[in-house]
C-alpha positions in Angstrom: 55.0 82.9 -162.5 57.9 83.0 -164.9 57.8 86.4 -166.6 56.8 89.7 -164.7 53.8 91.3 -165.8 53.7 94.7 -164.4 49.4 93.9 -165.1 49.0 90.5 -163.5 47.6 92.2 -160.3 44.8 93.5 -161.5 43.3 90.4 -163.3 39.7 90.4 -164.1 37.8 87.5 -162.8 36.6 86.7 -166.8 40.5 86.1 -167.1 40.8 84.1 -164.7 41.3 79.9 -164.8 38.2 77.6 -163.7 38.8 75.2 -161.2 36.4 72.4 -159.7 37.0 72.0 -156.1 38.3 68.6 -155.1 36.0 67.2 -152.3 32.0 68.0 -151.7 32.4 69.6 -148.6 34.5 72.4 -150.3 32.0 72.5 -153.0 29.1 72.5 -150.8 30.6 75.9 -148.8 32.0 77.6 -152.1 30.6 76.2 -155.1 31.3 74.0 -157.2 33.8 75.9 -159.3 35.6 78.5 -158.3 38.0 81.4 -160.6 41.6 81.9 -159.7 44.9 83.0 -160.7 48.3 82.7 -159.3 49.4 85.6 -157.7 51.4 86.3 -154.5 49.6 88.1 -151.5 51.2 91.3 -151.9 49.9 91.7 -155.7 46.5 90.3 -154.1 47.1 93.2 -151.8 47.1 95.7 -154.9 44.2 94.0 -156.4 42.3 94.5 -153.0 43.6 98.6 -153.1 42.3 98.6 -156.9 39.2 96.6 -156.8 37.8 96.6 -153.0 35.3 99.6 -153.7 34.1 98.1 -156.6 33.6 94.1 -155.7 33.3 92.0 -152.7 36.6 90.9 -151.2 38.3 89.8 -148.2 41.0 91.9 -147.1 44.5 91.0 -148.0 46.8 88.7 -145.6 49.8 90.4 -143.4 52.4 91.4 -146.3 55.5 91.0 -143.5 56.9 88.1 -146.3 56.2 87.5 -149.7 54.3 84.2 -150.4 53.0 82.8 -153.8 48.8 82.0 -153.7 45.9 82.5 -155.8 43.3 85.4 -156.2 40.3 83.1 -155.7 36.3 84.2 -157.2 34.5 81.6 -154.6 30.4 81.4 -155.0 30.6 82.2 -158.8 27.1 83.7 -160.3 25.8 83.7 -156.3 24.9 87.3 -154.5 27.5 86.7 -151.7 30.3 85.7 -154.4 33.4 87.1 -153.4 37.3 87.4 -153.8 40.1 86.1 -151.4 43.7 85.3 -151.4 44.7 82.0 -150.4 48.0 80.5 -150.2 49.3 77.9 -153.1 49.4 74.6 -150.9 45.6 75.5 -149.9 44.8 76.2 -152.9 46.1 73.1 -154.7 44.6 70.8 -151.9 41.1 72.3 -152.3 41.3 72.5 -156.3 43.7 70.9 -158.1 44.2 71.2 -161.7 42.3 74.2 -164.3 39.6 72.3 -166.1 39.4 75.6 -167.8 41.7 78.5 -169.2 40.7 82.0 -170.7 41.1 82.4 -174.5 44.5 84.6 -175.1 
């Protein structure tokens, strides 16, 4: 992330990027396509605080160091879809590239 958005925590999942997951076994356990945005796991940890009650989530990672991730929306339009935090070499192995990007 290059600028500091005092907001970016607490992005919506409609503002999110769409990814396509890389191999079928990954899609086969969490869709297809999946939402996410770059965040570290201490603003994940602020999203989780904000949006916990509200939306089903895992619970935030130890915060003992600051790594970079992604807030991830896995099993999109499913009953059991969910948030998580993962971190950015994870990520990037099971996704890839954005096929999509919100309008601004």
């Amino acid at each position: 992330m290059s600028e500091y958005n005092p907001d970016r925590p607490y992005i919506r999942v409609q503002d999110m990027a769409t990814f396509k997951a890389i191999d079928t076994e990954t899609a086969s356990m969490y869709g297809r396509t999946v939402r996410a945005a770059e965040i570290s796991n201490v603003d994940y940890k602020m999203h989780f605080t904000r949006f916990h009650e509200t939306s089903s989530m895992k619970p935030p990672p130890s915060c003992g160091r600051i790594f970079m991730g992604y807030v991830v929306v896995r099993k999109l339009g499913r009953p059991d879809q969910y948030e998580t935090w993962m971190p950015d070499h994870v990520f990037e192995e099971l996704y890839g590239q954005p096929v999509s990007t919100p309008e601004t």
